[in-house]
C-alpha positions as CSV (number, residue, x, y, z in Angstrom):
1,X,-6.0,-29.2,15.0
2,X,-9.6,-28.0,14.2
3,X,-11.9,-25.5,15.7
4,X,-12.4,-22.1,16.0
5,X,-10.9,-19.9,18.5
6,X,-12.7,-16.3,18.7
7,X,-14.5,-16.9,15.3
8,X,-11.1,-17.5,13.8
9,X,-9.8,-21.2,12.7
10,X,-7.1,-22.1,14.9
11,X,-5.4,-22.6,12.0
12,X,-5.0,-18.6,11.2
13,X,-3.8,-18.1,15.1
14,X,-1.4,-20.7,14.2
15,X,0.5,-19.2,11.4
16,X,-0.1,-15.6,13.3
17,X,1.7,-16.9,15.9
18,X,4.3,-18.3,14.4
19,X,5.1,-14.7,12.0
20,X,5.0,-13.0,15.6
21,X,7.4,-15.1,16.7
22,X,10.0,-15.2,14.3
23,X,8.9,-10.9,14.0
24,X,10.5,-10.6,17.2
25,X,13.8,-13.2,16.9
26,X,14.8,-11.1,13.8
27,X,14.1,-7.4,15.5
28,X,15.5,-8.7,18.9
29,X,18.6,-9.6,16.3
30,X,18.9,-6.3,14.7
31,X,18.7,-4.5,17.9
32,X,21.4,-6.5,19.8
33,X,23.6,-6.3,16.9
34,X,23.1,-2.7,16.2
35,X,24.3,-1.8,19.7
36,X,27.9,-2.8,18.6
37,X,30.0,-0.4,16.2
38,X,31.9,-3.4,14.7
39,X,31.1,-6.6,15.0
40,X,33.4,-9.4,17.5
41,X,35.1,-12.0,15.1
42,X,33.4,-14.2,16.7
43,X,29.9,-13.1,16.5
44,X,30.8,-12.9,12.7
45,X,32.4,-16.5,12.4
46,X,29.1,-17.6,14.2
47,X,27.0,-15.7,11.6
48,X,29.0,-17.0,9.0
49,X,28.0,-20.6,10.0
50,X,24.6,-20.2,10.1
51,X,23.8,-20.9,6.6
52,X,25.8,-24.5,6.7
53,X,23.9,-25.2,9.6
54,X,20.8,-24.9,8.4
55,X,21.1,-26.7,5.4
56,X,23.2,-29.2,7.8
57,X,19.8,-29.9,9.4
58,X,17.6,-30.1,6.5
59,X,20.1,-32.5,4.7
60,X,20.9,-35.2,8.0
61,X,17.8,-36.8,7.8
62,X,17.5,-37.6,4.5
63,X,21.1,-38.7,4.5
64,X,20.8,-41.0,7.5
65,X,16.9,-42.3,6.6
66,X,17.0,-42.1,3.0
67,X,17.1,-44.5,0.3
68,X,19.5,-45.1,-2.6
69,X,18.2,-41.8,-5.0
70,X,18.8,-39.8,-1.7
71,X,22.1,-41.1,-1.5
72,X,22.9,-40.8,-4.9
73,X,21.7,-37.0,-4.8
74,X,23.7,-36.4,-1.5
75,X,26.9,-37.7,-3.1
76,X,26.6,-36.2,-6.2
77,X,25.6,-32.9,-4.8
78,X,28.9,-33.0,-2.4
79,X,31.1,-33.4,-5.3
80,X,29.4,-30.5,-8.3
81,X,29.3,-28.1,-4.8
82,X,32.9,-28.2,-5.5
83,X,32.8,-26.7,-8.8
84,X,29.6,-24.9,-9.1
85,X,27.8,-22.3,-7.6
86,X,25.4,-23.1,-4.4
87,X,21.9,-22.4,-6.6
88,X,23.3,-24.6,-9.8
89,X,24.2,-27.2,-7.3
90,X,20.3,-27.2,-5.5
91,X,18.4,-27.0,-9.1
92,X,21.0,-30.3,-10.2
93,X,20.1,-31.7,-7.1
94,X,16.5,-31.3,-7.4
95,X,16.2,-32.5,-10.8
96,X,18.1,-35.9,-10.0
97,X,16.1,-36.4,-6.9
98,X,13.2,-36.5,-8.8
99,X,13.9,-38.1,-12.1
100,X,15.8,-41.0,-9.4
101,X,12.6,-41.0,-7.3
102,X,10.2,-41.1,-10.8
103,X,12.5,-44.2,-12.3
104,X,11.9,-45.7,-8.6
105,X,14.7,-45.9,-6.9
């Protein structure tokens, strides 16, 4: 998208809009959350899961579209997660994924 849109690049209202936008998801959050005095087990186990779900969805497609480095990372990353804390596991995993992809695999 280019053009201007009240002087401003469209561009600028994009990334406005979006900060507004996730703004509001995280006050509407805190305030529907602050209206309990403890919060349901099950609004916790759902919180809990949020984080696996995330990284669920930024990990699928490279497992189902990627090539053999991807695959390589995936699986070795699946077994150190095991054994090592979550940031030790994403720096390993970053630095295969790169030296596989620079050897060109």
């Amino acid at each position: 998208m280019t053009g201007l849109y009240l002087g401003v690049p469209v561009n600028v209202w994009i990334i406005i809009g979006a900060a507004l936008v996730t703004y509001a998801a995280r006050l509407g959050g805190h305030l529907v959350l602050s209206r309990f005095k403890r919060i349901p087990p099950r609004v916790d186990a759902a919180l809990n899961a949020v984080p696996a779900a995330v990284l669920t969805t930024l990990v699928a497609p490279a497992a189902v579209t990627g090539g053999p480095a991807e695959a390589l990372t995936l699986a070795t990353c699946l077994v150190i997660g095991f054994r090592l804390p979550m940031m030790a596991m994403f720096c390993i995993g970053w630095v295969l994924i790169v030296a596989l992809r620079a050897a060109g695999l």
